[in-house]
Each structure stands twice: as structure tokens, then as C-alpha cells.
N, C-alpha and C positions, 0 to 999 in steps of 0.2 A: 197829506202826501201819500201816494198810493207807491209801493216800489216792489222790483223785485229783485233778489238775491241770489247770488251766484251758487250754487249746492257744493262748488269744491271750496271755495275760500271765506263766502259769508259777506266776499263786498256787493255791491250796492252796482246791481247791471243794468238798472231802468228803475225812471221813476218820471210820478207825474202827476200835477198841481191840482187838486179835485176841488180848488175852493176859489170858484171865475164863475160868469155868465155860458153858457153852451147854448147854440143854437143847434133847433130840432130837426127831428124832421116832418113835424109837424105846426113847424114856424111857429113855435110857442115858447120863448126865452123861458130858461128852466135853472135853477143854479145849485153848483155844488159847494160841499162845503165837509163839517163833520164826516168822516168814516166810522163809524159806529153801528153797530148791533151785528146782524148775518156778516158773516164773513166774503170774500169773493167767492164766486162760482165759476169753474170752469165746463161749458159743455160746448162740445162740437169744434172743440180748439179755439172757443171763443172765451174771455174772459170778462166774467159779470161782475159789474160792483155796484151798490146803491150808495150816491154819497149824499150826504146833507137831513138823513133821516133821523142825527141824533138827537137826544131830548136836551143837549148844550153844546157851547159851541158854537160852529155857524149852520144855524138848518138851511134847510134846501128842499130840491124835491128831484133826482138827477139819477137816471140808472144809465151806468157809463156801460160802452162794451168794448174790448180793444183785441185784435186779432193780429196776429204776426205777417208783416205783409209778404206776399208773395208772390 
């Protein structure tokens, strides 16, 4: 479960389910799972995460990107 946290109080303002099938965009079912190792990257107001890369758990092979819509 990937989430983020509020800076003034510590609760719980978004979150979301990294361990399903995802469809690509390169129409190659890919799946997430595990969050483990690098942490998220944020660049260009885009938020990067690799799920499913960990060595336990449920692997995967899934690099998510989630952008605040606008």
C-alpha cells in the first residue's frame, strides 16, 4: 500500500493498492506488488514508485507514476 500523509496532523490523505495486474502502455500486463528498496521519486510534480521489485513478498515488475490531476 503506497500513501500519503497529511504534514499538519500525520493522517492518512491518499493511498493506493500497488499489489493488482496494471495494464500498460505498452499492452503488456505487468504487476505490482512488494514496495521495497529505492524509495518514491518525485520529479516534474510526478510521483515515481517501483512496486513489485522486492526479493519477498509478492514480486512484480511495475514502475507506477501518479500526477495530481489538473
Amino acid at each position: 500500500m503506497l500513501r500519503g500523509y497529511s504534514t499538519v496532523d500525520g493522517q492518512i490523505i491518499w493511498e493506493f493498492n500497488t499489489a493488482r495486474t496494471f495494464h500498460t502502455i505498452n499492452e503488456i500486463p505487468a504487476n505490482g506488488g512488494t514496495l521495497r528498496g529505492p524509495g518514491a521519486t518525485i520529479v516534474g510534480g510526478v510521483l515515481f514508485v517501483g512496486s513489485g521489485y522486492g526479493l519477498a513478498g509478492q514480486p512484480g515488475n511495475v514502475l507506477l507514476a501518479f500526477e495530481v490531476g489538473r
